[in-house]
VEXLUM-677618 format. One record per residue (C-alpha): residue number from 0; x, y, z. Coordinates in Angstrom, 2 decimals, padded with zeros to 5 digits. Layout:
N
<node pos="NUM" xx="X" yy="Y" zz="Z"/>
...
This chain:
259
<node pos="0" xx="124.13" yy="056.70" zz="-162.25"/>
<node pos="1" xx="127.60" yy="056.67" zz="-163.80"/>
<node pos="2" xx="129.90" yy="060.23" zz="-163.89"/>
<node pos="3" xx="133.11" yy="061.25" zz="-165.02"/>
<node pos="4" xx="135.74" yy="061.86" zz="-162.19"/>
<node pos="5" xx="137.41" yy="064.31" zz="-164.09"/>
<node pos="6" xx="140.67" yy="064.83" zz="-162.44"/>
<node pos="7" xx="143.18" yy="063.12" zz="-164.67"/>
<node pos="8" xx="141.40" yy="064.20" zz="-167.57"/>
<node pos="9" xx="141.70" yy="067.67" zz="-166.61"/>
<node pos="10" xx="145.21" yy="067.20" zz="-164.82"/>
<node pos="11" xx="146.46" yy="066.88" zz="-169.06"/>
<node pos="12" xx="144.18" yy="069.81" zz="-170.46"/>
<node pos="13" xx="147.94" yy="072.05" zz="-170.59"/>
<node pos="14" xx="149.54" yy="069.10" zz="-172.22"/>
<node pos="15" xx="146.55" yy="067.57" zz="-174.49"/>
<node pos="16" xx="144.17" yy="070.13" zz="-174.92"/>
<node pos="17" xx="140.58" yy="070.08" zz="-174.66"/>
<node pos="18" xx="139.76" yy="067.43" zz="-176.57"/>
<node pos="19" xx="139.88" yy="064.71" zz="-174.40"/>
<node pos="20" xx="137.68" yy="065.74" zz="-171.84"/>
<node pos="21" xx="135.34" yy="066.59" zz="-174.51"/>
<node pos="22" xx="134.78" yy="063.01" zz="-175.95"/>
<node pos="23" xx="134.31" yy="061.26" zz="-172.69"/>
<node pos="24" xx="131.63" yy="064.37" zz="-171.64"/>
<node pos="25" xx="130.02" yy="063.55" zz="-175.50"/>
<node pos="26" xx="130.11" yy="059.57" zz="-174.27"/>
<node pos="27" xx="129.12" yy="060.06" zz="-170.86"/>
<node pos="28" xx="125.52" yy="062.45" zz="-172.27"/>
<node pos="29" xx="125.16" yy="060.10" zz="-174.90"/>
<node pos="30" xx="124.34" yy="057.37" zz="-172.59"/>
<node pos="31" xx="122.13" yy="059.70" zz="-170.29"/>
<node pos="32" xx="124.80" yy="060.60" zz="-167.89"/>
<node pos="33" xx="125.38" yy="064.08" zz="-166.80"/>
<node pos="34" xx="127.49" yy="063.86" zz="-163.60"/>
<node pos="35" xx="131.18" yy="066.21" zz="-164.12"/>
<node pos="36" xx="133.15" yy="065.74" zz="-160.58"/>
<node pos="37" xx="135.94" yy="068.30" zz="-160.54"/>
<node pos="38" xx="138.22" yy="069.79" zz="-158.50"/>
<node pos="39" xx="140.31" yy="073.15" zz="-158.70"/>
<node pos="40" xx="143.69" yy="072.51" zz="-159.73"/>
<node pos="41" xx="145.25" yy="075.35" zz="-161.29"/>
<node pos="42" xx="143.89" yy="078.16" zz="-163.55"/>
<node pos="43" xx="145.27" yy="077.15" zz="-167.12"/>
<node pos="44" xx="143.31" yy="073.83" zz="-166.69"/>
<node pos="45" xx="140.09" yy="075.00" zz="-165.33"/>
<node pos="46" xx="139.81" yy="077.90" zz="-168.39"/>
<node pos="47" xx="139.88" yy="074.67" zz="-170.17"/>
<node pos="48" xx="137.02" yy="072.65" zz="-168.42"/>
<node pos="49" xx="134.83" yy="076.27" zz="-168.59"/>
<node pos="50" xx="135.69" yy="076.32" zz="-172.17"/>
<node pos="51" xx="134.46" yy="072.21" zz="-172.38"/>
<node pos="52" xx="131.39" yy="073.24" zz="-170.41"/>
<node pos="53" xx="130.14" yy="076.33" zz="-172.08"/>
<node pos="54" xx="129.89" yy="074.11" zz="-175.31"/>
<node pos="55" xx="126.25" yy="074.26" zz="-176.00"/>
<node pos="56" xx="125.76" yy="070.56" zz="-176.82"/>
<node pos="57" xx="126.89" yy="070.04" zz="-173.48"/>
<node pos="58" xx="126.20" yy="072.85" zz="-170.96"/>
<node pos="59" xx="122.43" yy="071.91" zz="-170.10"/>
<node pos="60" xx="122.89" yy="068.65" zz="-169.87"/>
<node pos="61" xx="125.77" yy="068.15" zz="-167.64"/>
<node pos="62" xx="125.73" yy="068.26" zz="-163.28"/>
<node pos="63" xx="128.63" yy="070.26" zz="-162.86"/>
<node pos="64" xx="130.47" yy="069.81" zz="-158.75"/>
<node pos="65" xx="133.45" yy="071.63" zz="-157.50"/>
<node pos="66" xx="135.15" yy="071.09" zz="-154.42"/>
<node pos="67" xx="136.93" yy="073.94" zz="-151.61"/>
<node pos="68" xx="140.33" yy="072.30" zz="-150.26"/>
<node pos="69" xx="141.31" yy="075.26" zz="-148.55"/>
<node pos="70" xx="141.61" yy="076.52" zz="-144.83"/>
<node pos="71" xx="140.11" yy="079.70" zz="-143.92"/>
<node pos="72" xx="136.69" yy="081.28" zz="-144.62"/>
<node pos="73" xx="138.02" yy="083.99" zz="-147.31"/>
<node pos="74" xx="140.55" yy="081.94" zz="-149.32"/>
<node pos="75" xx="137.49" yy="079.07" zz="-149.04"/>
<node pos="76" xx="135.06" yy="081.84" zz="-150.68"/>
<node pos="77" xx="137.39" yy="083.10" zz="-153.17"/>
<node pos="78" xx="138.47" yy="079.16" zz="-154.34"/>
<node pos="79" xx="134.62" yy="078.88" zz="-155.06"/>
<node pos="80" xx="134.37" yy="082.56" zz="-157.05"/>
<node pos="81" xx="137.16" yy="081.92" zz="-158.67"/>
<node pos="82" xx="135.32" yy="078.29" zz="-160.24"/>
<node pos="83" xx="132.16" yy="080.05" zz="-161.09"/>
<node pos="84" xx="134.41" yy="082.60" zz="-162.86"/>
<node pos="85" xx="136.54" yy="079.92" zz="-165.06"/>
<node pos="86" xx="133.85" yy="077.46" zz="-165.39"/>
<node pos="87" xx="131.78" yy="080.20" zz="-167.06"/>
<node pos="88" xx="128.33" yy="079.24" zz="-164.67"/>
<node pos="89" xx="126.75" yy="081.94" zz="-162.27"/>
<node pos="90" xx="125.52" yy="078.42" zz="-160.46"/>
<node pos="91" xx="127.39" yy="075.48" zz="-159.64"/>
<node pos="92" xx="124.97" yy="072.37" zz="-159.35"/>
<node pos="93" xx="126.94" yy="070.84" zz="-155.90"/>
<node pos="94" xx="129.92" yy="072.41" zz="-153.91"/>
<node pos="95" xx="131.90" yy="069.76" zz="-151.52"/>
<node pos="96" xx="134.29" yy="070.18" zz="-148.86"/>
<node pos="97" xx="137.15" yy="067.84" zz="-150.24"/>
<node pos="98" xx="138.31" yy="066.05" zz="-147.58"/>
<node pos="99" xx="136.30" yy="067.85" zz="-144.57"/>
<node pos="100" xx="139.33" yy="070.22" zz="-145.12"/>
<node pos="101" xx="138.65" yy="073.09" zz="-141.95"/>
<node pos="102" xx="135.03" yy="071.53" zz="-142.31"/>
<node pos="103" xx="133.89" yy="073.78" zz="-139.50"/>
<node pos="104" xx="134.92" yy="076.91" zz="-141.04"/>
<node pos="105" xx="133.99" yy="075.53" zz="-144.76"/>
<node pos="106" xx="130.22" yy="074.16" zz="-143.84"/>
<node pos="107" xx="128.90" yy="077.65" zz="-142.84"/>
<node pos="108" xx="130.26" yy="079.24" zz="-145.75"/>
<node pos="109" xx="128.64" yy="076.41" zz="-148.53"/>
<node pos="110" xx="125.26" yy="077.01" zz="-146.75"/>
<node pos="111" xx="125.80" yy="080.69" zz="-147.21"/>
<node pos="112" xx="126.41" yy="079.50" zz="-151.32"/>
<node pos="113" xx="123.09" yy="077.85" zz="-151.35"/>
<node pos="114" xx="120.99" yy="080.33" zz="-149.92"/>
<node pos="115" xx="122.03" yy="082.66" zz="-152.08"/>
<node pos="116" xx="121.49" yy="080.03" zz="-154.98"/>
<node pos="117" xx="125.17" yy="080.18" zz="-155.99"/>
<node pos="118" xx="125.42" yy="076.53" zz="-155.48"/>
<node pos="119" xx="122.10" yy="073.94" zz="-156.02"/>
<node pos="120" xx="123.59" yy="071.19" zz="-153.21"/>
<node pos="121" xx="126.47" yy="071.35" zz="-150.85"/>
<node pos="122" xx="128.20" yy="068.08" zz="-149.83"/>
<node pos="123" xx="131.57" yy="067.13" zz="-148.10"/>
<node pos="124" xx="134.08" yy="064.18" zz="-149.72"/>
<node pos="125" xx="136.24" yy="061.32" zz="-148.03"/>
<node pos="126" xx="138.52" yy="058.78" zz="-149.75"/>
<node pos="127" xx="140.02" yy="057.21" zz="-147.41"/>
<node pos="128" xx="139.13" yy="054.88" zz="-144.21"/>
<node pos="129" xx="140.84" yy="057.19" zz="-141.95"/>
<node pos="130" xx="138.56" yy="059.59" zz="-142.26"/>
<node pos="131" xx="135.37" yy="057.82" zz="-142.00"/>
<node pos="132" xx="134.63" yy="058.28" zz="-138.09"/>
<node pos="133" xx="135.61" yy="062.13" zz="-139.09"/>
<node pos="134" xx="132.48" yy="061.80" zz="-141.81"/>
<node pos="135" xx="130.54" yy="059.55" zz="-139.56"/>
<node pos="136" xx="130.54" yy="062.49" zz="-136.76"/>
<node pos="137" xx="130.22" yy="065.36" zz="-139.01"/>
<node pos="138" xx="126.51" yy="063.27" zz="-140.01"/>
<node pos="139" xx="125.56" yy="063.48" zz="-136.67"/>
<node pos="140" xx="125.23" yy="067.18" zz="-136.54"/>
<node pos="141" xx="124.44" yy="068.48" zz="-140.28"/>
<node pos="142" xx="122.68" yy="067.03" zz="-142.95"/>
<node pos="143" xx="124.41" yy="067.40" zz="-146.31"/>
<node pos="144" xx="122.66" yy="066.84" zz="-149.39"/>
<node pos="145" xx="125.44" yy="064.74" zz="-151.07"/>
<node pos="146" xx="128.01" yy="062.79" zz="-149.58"/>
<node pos="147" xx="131.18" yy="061.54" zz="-151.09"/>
<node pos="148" xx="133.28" yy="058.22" zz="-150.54"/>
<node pos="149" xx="135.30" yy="055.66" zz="-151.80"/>
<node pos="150" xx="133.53" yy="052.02" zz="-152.40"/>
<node pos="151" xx="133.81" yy="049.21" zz="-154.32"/>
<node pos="152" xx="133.80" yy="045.65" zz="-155.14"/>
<node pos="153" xx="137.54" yy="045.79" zz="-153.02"/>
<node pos="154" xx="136.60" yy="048.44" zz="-151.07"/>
<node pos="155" xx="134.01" yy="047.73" zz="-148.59"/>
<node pos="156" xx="133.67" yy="049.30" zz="-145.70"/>
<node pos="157" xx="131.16" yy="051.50" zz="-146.64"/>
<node pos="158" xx="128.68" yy="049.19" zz="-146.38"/>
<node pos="159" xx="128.93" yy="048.48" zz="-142.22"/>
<node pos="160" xx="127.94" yy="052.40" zz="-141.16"/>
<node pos="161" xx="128.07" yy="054.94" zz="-143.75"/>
<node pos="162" xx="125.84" yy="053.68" zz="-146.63"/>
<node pos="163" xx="123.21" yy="052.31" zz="-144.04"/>
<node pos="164" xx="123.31" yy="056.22" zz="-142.35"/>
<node pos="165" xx="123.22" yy="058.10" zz="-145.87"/>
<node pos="166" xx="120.05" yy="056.07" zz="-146.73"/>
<node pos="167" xx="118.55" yy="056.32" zz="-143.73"/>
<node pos="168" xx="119.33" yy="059.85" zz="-143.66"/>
<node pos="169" xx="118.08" yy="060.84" zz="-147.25"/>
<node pos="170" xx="121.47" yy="061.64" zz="-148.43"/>
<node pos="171" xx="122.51" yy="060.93" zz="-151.80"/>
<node pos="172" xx="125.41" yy="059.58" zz="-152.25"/>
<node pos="173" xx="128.57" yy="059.95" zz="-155.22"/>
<node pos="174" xx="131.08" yy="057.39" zz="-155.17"/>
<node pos="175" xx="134.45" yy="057.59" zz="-156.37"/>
<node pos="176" xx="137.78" yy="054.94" zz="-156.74"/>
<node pos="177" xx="135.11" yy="052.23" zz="-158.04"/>
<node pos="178" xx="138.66" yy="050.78" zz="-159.24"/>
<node pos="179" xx="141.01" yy="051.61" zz="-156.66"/>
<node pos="180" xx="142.84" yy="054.23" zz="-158.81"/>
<node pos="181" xx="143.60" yy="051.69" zz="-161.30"/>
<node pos="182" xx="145.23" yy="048.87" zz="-158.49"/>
<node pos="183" xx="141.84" yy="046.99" zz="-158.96"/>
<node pos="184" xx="142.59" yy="046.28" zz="-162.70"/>
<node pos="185" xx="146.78" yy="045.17" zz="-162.22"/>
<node pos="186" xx="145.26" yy="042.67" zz="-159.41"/>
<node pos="187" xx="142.82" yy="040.91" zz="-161.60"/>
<node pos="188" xx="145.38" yy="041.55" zz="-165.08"/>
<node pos="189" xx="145.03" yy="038.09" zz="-167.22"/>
<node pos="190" xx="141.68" yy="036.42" zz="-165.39"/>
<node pos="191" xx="138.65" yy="036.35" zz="-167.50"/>
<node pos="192" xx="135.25" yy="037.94" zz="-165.96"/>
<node pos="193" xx="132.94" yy="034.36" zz="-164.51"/>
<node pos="194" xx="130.74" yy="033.10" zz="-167.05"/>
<node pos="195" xx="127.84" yy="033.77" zz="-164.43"/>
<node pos="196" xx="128.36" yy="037.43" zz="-164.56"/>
<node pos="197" xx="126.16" yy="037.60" zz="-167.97"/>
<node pos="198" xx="123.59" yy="036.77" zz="-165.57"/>
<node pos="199" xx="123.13" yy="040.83" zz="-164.36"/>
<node pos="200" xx="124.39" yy="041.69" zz="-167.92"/>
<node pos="201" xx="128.28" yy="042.12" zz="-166.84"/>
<node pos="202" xx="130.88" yy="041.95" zz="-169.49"/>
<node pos="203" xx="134.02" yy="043.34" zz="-168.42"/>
<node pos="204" xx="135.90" yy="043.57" zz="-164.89"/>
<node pos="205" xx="134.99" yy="047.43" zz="-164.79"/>
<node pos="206" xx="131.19" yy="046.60" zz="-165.27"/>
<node pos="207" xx="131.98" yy="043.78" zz="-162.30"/>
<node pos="208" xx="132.67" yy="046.65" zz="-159.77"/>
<node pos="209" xx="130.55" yy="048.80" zz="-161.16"/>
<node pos="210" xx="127.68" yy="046.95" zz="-160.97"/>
<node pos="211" xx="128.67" yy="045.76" zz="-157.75"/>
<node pos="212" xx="128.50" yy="049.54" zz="-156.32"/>
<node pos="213" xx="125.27" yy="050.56" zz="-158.40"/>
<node pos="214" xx="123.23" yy="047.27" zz="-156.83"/>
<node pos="215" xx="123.33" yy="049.08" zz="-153.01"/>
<node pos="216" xx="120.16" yy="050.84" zz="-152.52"/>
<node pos="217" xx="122.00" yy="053.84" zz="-151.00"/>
<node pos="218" xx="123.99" yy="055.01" zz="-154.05"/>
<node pos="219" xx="123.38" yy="057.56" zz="-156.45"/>
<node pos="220" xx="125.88" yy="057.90" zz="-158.74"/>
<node pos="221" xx="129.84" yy="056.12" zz="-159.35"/>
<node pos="222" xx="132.42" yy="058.55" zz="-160.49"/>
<node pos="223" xx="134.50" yy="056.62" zz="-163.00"/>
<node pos="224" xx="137.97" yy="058.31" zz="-163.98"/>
<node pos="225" xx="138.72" yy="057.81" zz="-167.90"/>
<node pos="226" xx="140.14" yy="059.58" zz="-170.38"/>
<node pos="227" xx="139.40" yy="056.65" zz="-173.55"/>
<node pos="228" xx="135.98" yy="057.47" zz="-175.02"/>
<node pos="229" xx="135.15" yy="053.75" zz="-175.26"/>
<node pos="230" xx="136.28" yy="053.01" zz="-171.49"/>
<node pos="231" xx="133.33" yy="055.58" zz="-171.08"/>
<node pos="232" xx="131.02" yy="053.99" zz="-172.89"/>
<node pos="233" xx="131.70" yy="050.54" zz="-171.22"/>
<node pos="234" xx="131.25" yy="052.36" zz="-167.91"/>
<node pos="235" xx="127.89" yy="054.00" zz="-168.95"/>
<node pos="236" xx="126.20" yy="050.85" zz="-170.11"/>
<node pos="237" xx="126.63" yy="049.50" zz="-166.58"/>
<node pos="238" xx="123.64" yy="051.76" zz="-165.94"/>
<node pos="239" xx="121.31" yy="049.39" zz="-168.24"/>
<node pos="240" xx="120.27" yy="046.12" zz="-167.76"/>
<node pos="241" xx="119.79" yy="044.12" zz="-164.90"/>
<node pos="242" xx="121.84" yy="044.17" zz="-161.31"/>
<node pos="243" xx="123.04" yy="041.50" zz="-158.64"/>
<node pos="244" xx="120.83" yy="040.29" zz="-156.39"/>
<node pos="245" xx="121.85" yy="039.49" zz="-152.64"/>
<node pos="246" xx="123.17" yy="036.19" zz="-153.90"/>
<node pos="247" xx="124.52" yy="037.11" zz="-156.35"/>
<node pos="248" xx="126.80" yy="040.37" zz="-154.27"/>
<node pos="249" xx="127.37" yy="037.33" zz="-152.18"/>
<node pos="250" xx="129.55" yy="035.60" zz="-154.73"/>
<node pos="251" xx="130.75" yy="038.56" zz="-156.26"/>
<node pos="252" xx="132.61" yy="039.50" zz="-152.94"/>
<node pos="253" xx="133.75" yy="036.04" zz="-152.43"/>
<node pos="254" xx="135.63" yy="035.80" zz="-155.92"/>
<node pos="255" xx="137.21" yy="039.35" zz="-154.89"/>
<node pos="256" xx="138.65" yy="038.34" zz="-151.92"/>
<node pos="257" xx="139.67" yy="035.22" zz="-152.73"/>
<node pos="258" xx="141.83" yy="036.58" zz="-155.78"/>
């Protein structure tokens, strides 16, 4: 239910090391989780993440995606070989199309990848509202098994279309800037979480979105970007306890948007 969106924590592997991503991964499979979201960068980093991944304490218990950002069938192809090579896995649990990047070209070539059993589920990603009617189309003519998109408690426009047609659909469905890339935190900087949040065991502004997100019956799993062990571990206990009910989503939204 909670994952790691790994890309700052990867973005400092040639800087930091290893290390880093390591101890959130530990956190995250402590708590149950499993979920890596990653995205090919550049080849010093992503030796790194197959050298975090290949750990044995960690490599059968983690979910491992990758994403294909580029235009044209071959280099498309070759961006996915070349993450099964540095990732050290014959089988990548879910390929995307980041940003229905040359989608057309791109969707034929991930259904190749799981017929062959070189990826387990194929999925395309959005972030941003511009692209929803883009998503919202491509759903009328394929069925993916994952989609990809940015909600939140400040984010919302998932809910009118897209999370309604994923559920109905039978898609499940990652989520990713559950804090608006950090803008979510600097807007509500020196205000203390509502008393009435202990109600669905919240205890922190992060758990507030979180648990926000995780109530909607069409989600499957937030992608939370950290890099702080313990910032991990207060995202993973979102997944326990109990969740807002209609009333209380209700109230949560109006505090949002009246802030």
């Amino acid at each position: 239910m909670i994952g790691l969106g790994s890309s700052k924590v990867v973005a400092e592997i040639a800087t930091k090391g290893t290390e880093p991503l390591a101890a959130v991964l530990r956190m995250l499979v402590g708590y149950g989780g499993s979920v890596i979201d990653t995205w090919p960068r550049d080849t010093k980093n992503d030796e790194g993440v197959g050298k975090v991944l290949a750990n044995p304490n960690l490599n059968e218990k983690l979910f491992v995606t990758t994403k294909i950002d580029q235009r044209g069938k071959e280099a498309g192809l070759a961006q996915f070989r070349l993450t099964q090579h540095l990732y050290e896995r014959e089988v990548i649990d879910l390929a995307q199309i980041f940003s229905l990047i040359d989608v057309d070209t791109q969707w034929p070539t991930l259904q190749d990848l799981k017929a062959t059993g070189d990826a387990r589920f194929i999925g395309v990603t959005v972030s941003q509202y511009e692209l929803y009617p883009n998503l919202e189309n491509f759903l009328t003519k394929e069925k993916p098994d994952f989609i990809q998109l940015n909600y939140s408690i400040t984010e919302r426009r998932a809910e009118e279309r897209l999370l309604p047609m994923a559920q109905d659909l039978g898609i499940a469905v990652l989520i990713n800037r559950p804090f608006m890339n950090g803008v979510y935190f600097r807007r509500l900087e020196g205000r203390a979480v509502p008393e009435w949040a202990a109600e669905f065991d919240c205890e922190s502004w992060a758990q507030f979105s979180l648990k926000y997100i995780l109530a909607h019956p069409a989600v499957t799993c937030v992608l939370t970007e950290t890099s702080n062990p313990r910032h991990m571990q207060e995202n993973a206990l979102t997944a326990f306890g109990r969740y807002p009910d209609a009333a209380a989503r209700n109230r949560m939204r109006s505090l949002i948007s009246n802030i």
